[in-house]
C-alpha positions, 0 to 999 in steps of 0.5 A: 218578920217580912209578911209582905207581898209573897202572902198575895200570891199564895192565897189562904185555903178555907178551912171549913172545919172552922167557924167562918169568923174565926176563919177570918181571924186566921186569915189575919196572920197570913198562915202560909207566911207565918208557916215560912216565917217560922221555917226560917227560924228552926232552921236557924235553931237548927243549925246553932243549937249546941245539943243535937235534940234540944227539941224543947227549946226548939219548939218554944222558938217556933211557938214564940215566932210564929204569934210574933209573926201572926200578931205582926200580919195582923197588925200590917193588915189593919195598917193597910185595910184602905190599900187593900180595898183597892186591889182586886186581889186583896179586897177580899181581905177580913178587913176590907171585906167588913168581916171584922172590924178594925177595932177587932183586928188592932186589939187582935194583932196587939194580943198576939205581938205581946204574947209572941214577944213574952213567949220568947222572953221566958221560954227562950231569952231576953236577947230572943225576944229584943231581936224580935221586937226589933223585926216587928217595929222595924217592919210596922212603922218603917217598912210598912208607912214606906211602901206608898212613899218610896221604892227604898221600901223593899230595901228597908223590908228586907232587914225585918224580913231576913231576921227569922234565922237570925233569930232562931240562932239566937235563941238557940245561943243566946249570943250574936256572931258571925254565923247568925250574920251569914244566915241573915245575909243570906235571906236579905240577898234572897228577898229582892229577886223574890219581891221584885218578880212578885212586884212584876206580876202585880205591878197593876194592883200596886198601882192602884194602891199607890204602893211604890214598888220599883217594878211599879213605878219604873217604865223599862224595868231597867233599874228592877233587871239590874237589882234581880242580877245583882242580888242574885249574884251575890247571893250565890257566893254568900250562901256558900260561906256557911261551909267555911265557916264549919257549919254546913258540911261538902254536900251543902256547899255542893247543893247550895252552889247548884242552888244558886246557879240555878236561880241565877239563870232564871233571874238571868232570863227574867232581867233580859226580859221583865214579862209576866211568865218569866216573873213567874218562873223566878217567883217559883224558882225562888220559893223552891230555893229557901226551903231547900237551902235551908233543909240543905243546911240543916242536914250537914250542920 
């Protein structure tokens, strides 16, 4: 699960037909991110399950990741309440804005990490639900404490962060193989052009912060242009594989191929110069990417 920084740049909408605490809560669990989190899962349900509607299986991987997913946004929120009272963007948050107290959200955030994670060890598998466990530990108490230590942050993110596919395939299968690898590579490869135009845009609330993006702490942008390209680049040979390796059909490679060309030559405009507006366009680009790829996948498997 990697609830990171994207959720700052897709505000949650009110929902007034809610009561305005429970709202709160709700905002706890980064809807938008759980709900692209969750995506990413199905479809790596999608593309391993053996039987062509297995949708009770299904339905419990989406049920189980998504409470994963919240309680672990929840959790990472109250890690972060005094880093996100400095930002102008995420003050108003539930916790820096007083809306709930951080006793609260712990014990909110404990409930729904639980429940996700049995919710998967029964109706799914134990190997689901370890994966799972993993993805959460990894993004608590590895990524989290390192962003306002060190730029490797987003490297160590990018693990828990590629897991969803991962894990949608295994609990589809209940087995590790090279497939699940590919689905994986490819979200990890993807996740740094992303972050790093995310990064780029609020590279000033960061700062403030003291959150140790590399976009943040480094004054050329050399080092962030050379990471865009680079990840971008393998990126394009790696979501390819899916083909070769017979689950994805001609149409997906196609699209996939023109997929990638594509981000390429943002992230090709954005690393020649690191201005807000390109930001923008490779943060839009990138968003527009996954989902298609993946609907792509789904599609031809």
């Amino acid at each position: 699960m990697n609830p990171t920084a994207s959720d700052d740049a897709l505000p949650v909408a009110s929902v007034t037909i809610i009561p305005a605490r429970w709202q709160s809560f709700l905002a706890l669990t980064k809807p938008r991110i759980t709900v692209m989190i969750s995506l990413s899962a199905a479809a790596g349900f999608a593309i391993g399950s053996r039987a062509q509607h297995n949708w009770t299986g299904f339905w419990h991987t989406v049920i189980g990741i998504a409470l994963l997913t919240s309680g672990t946004s929840t959790l990472n929120q109250y890690w972060e309440r005094e880093l996100d009272a400095r930002m102008p963007r995420t003050r108003t948050r539930p916790l820096p804005a007083g809306e709930i107290t951080p006793v609260a959200a712990l014990w909110f955030g404990i409930m729904l990490s639980l429940v996700g994670l049995a919710y998967l060890f029964v109706f799914t598998n134990a190997l689901a639900a370890a994966c799972g466990f993993a993805a959460l530990a990894s993004y608590l108490f590895l990524y989290t404490p390192l962003k306002t230590r060190s730029t490797w942050c987003t490297f160590v993110g990018a693990f828990p962060g590629a897991l969803p596919p991962f894990l949608g395939w295994v609990a589809a299968r209940n087995e590790i193989g090279l497939e699940p690898l590919v689905l994986f590579a490819i979200l990890f490869l993807w996740q740094f052009p992303h972050f790093h135009a995310i990064a780029a845009l609020y590279r000033d609330d960061y700062a403030s912060a003291g959150i140790k993006m590399l976009p943040v702490v480094e004054a050329d942008g050399k080092s962030t242009a050379r990471e865009i390209m680079g990840y971008s680049i393998a990126l394009l040979p790696v979501s390819l594989l899916p083909t070769y390796l017979g689950i994805a059909g001609p149409v997906y490679f196609v699209g996939a191929l023109l997929l990638g060309i594509y981000l390429l030559r943002i992230s090709w405009m954005t690393a020649q110069a690191l201005t807000r507006e390109n930001s923008l366009q490779l943060l839009k680009a990138s968003v527009y990417y996954l989902p298609l790829l993946w609907a792509l996948m789904v599609w031809q498997r």
